[in-house]
KOLDOZA-17537 format. One line per 8 residues: number of its first residue (from 1); for each residue x, y, z of N, C-alpha, C. Coordinates in steps of 0.001 Angstrom, whole numbers, plus 500000, padded with zeros to 6 digits. Layout:
BEGIN
NUM> X/Y/Z/X/Y/Z/X/Y/Z ~ ...
This chain:
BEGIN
1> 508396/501273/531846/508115/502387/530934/506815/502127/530174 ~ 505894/503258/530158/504742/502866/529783/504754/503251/527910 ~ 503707/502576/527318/503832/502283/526060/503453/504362/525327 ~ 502870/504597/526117/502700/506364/525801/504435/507029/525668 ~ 505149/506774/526683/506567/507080/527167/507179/507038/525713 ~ 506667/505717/525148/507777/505502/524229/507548/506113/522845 ~ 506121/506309/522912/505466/506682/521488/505357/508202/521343 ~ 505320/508605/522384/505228/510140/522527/506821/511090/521759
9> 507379/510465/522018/508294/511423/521515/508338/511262/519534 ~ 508054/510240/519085/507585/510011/517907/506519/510728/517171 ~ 505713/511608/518553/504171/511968/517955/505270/513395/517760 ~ 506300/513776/518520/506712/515622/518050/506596/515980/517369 ~ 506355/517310/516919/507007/518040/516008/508788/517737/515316 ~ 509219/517537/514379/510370/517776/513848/510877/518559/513388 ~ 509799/519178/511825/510429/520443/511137/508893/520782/510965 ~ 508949/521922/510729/507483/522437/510151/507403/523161/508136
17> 506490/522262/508029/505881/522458/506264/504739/523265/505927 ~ 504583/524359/505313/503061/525335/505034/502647/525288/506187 ~ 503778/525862/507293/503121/526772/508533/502625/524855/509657 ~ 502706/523835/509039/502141/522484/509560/503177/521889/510038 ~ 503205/521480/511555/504114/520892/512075/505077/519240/511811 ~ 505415/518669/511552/505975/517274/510773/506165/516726/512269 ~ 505723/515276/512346/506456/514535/513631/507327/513740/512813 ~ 508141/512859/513609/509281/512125/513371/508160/510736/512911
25> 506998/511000/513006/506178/509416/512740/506112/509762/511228 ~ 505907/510764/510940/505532/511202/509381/506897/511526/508440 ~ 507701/511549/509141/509179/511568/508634/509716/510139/508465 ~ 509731/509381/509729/509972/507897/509565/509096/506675/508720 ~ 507853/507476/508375/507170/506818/507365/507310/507366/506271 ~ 507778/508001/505766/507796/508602/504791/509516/507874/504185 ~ 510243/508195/504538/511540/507245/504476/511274/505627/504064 ~ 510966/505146/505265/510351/503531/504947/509926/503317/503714
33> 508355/503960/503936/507837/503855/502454/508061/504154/500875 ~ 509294/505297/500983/509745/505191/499650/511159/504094/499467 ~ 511533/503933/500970/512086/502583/500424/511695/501281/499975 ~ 510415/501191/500935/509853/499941/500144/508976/499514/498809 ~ 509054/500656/498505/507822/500832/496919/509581/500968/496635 ~ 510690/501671/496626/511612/500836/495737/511951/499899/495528 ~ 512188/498835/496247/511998/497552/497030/511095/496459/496190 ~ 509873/497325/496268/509122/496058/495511/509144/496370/493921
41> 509319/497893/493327/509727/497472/492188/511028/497101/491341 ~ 511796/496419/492259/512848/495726/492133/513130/494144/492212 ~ 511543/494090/492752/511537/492548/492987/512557/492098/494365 ~ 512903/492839/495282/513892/492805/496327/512971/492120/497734 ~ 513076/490706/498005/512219/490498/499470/512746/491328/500921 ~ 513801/492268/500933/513547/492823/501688/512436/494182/502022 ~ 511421/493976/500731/510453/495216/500625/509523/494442/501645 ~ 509388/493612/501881/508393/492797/503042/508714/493552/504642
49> 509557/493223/505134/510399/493522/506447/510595/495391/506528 ~ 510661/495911/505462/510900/497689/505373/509043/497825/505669 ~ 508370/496912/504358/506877/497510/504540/506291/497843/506080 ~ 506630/496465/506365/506191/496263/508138/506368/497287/509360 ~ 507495/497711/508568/507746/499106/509573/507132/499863/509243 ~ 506909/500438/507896/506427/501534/507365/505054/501547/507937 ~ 504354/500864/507752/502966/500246/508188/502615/500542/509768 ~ 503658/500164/510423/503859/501052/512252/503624/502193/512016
57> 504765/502799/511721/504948/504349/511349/503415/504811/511204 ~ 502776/504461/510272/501938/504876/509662/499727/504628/510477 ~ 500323/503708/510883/499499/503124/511921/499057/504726/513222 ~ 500052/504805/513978/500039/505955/514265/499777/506899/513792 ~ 500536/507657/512510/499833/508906/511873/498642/509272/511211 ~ 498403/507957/511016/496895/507851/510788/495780/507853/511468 ~ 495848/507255/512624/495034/507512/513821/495210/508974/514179 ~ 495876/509727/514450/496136/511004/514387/495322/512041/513912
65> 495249/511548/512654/494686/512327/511300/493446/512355/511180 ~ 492608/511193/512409/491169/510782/512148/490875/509910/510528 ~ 492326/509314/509936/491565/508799/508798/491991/507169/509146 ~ 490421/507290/510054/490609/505097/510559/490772/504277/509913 ~ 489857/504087/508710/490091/503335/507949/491988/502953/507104 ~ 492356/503514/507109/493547/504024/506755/494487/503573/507576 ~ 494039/503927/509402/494846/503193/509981/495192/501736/510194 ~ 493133/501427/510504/493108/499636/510515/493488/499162/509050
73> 493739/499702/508055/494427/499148/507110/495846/498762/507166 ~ 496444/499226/507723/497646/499165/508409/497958/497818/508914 ~ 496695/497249/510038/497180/496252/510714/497072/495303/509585 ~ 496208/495367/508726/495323/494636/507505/497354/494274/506828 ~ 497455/495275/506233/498971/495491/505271/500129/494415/506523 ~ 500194/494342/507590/501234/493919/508156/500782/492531/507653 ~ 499846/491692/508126/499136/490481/507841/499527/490223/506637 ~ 499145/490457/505535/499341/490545/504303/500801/490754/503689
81> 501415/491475/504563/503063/491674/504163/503780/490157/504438 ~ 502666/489848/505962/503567/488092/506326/502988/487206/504799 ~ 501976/487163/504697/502173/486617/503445/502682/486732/501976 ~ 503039/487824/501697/503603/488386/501269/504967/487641/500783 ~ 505569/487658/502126/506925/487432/501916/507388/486061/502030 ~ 505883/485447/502425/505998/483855/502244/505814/483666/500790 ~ 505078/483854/499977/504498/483528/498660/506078/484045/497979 ~ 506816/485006/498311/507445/485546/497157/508821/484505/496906
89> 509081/483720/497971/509859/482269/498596/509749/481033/498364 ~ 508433/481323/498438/507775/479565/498576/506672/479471/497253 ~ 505969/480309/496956/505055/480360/496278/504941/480054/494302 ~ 506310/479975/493969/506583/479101/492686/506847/478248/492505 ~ 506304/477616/493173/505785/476015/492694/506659/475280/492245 ~ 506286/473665/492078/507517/472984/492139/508657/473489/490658 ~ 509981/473106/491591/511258/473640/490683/511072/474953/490499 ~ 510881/475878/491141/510725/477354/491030/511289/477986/492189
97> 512150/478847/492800/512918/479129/493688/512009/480444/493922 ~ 511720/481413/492960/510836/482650/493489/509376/482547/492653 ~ 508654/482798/493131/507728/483516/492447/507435/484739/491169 ~ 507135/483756/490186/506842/484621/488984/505881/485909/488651 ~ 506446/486587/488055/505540/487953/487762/504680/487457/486031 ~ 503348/487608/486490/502117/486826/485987/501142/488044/485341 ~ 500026/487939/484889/499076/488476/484786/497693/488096/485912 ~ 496983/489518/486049/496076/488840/486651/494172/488025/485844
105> 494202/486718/486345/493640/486114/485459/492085/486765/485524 ~ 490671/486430/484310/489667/486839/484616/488867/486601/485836 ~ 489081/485869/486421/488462/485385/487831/488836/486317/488965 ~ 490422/486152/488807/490668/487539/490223/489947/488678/489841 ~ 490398/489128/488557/489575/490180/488211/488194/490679/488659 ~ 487060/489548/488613/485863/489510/489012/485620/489922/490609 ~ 486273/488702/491153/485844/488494/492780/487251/489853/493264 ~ 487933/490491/492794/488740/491446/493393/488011/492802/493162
113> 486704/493337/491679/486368/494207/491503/485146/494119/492534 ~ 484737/492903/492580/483434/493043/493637/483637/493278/495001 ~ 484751/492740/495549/485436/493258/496780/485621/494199/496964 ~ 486213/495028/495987/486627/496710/495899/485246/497126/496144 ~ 484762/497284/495256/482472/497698/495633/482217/497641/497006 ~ 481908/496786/497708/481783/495861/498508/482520/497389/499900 ~ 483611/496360/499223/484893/497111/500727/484183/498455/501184 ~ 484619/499156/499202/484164/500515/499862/482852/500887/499748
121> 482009/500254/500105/480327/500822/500583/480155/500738/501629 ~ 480562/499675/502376/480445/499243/503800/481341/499756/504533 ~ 482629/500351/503788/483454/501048/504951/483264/502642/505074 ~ 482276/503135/503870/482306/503935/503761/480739/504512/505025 ~ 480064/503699/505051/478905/503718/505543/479245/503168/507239 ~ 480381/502498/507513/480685/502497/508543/481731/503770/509425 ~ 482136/504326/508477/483155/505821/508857/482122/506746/509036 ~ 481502/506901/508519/480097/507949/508403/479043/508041/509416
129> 478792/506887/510219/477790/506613/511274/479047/506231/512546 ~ 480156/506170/512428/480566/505254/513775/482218/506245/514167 ~ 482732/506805/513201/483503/507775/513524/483220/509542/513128 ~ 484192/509906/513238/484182/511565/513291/484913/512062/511774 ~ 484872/510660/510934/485543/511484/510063/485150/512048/508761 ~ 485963/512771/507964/485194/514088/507344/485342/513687/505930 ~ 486125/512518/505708/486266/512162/504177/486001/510339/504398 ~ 485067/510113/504450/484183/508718/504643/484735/507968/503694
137> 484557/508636/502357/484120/508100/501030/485708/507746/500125 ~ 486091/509032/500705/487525/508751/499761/488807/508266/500726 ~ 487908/508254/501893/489093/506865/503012/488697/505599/503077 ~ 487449/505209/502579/486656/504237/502302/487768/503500/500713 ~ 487298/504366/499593/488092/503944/498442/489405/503582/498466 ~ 490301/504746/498770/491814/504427/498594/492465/502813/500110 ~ 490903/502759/500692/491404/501751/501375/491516/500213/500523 ~ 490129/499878/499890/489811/499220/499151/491163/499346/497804
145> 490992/500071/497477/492104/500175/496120/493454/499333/496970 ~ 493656/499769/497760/495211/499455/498345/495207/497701/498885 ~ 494255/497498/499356/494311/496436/499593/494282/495100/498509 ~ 493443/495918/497135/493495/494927/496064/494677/494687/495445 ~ 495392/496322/495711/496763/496441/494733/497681/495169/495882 ~ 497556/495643/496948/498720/494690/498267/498303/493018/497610 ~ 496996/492674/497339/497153/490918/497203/497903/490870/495639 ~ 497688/491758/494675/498116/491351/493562/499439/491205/493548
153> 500436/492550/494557/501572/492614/494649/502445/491526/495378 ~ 501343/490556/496559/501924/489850/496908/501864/488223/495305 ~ 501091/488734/494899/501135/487605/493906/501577/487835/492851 ~ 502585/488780/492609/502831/489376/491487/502365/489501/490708 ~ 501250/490188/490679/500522/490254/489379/500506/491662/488807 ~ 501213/491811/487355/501754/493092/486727/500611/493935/487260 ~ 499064/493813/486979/498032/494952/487033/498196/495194/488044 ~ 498885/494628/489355/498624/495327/490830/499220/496805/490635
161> 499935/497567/490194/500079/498401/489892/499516/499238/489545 ~ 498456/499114/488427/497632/500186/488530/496494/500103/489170 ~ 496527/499516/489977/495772/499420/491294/496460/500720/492354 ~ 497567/500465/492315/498606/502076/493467/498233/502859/492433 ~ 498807/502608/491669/498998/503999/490943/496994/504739/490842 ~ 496037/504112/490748/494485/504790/491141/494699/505105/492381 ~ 494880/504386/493284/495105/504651/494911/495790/505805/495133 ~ 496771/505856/494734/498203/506996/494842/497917/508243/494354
169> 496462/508414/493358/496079/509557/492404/494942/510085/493893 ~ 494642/509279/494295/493343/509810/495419/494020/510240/496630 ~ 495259/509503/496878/495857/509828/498348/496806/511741/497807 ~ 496846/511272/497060/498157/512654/497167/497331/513796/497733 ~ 495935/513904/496954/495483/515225/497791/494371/515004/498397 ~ 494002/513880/499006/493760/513404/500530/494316/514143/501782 ~ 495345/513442/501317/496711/513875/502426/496765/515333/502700 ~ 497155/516101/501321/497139/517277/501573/496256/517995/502106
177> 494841/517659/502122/493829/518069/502523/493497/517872/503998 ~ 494236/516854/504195/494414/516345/506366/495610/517416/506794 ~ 496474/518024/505730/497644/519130/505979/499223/518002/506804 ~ 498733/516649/505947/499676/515949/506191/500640/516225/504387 ~ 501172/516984/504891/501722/517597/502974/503139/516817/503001 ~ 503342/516266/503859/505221/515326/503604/504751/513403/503028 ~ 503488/513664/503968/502830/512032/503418/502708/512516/501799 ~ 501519/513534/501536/501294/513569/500246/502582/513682/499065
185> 503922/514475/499726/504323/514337/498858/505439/513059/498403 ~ 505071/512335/499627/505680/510980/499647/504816/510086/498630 ~ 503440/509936/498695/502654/509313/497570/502911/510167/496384 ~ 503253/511214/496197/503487/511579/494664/504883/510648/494234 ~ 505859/510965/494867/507124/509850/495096/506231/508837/494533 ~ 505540/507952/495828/505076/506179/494968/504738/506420/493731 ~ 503776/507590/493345/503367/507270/492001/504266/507541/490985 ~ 505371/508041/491289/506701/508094/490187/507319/506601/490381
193> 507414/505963/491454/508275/504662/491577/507258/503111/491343 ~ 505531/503670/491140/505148/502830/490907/504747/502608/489394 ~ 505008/503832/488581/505270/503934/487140/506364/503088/486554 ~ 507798/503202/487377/508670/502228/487193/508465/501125/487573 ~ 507850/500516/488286/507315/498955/488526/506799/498545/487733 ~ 505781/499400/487495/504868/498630/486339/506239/498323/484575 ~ 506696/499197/484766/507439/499486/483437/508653/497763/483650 ~ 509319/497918/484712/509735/496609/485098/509392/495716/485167
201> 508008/495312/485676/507684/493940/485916/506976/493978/484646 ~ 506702/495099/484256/505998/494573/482150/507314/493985/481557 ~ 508294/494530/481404/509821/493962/480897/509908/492565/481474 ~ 509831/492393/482962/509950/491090/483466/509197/489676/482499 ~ 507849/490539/482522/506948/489588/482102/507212/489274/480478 ~ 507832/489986/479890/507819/489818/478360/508935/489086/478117 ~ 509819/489416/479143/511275/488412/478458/511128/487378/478956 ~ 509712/486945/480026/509630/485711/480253/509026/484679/479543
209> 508856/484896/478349/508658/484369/477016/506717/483694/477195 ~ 506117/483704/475936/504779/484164/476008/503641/482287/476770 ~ 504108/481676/476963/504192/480636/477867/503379/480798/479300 ~ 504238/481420/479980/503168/481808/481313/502095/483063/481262 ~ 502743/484093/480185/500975/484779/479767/500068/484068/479595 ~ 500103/482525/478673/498976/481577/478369/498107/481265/479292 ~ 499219/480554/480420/498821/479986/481735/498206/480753/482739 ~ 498220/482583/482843/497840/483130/483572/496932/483608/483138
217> 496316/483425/481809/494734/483861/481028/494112/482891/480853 ~ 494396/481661/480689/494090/480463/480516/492730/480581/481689
């Protein structure tokens, strides 16, 4: 059975939204992904293993959509999910069973805002000369945004959050604008469930008494 065989019936139609047809790829990502943005603001490691799928799902509908960047972000997010779910295990250090929810210190800050710059000039200038697509600039950004928010989240760091939540303000009517309107209204979803993350892992961080704030500004 060839690998088209299997993917094709995933690309269908399911239900149709504002006259726009829905496949089962944009339905099955859409599911995933609001499970796993619940997931991670719960602090739950099965948001690693849900992401990974979601990230398939999405891999596909994105290529679809002509928004590349978006897709090869995808493979980017699976990579990153494996670490991810190593750090959230292993990554608190001796006598520490999980990984603590931290601040992010002035240094990430620096080399993560210059990356963001960076990311999106060059990806934006590479969508623009090397593909067909029609929003360069703001598939360029929300790529960059997402990827800064994904390392903070794998390191728990409270600000990764409003890292989605900027990301999540650009995708909603992105999306709508590709007439992918079940994605968009799936990122309005994240940005309601990534309001509660932040609100959680701020609680996390405060009852974790003012000690590792030191250590993570320090």
């Amino acid at each position: 059975m060839a690998l088209a065989d299997i993917l094709g019936p995933l690309q269908q139609p399911l239900v149709t939204v504002l006259d726009t047809p829905v496949s089962w790829t944009e339905v099955l990502g859409f599911g995933s992904g609001a499970l796993c943005v619940w997931l991670v603001a719960r602090q739950h490691l099965a948001n690693w293993p849900v992401g990974i799928a979601n990230n398939l799902f999405f891999v596909l509908l994105f290529a679809q959509a002509g928004l590349y960047a978006d897709a090869g972000l995808q493979i980017v997010f699976i990579t990153l999910a494996a670490y991810g779910w190593w750090t959230w295990t292993h990554g608190g250090g001796p006598g520490a069973s999980v990984l603590p929810v931290r601040r992010t210190t002035r240094a990430e800050w620096a080399w993560l805002s210059a990356a963001g710059v960076v990311g999106t000039l060059g990806l934006t200038l590479l969508l623009s000369r090397a593909t067909d697509s029609t929003v360069p600039f703001w598939d360029a950004l929300t790529t960059a945004l997402s990827l800064t928010a994904t390392y903070g989240q794998c390191r728990k760091r409270v600000e990764s959050w409003w890292l989605w939540i900027a990301a999540d303000v650009v995708y909603i009517p992105l999306y709508a604008y590709k007439e992918l309107y079940l994605t968009s209204l799936l990122y309005a979803g994240f940005l309601t469930l990534c309001l509660i993350g932040l609100r959680n892992w701020t609680r996390d961080l405060d009852t974790a008494g003012p000690r590792r704030t030191l250590e993570a500004t320090a």
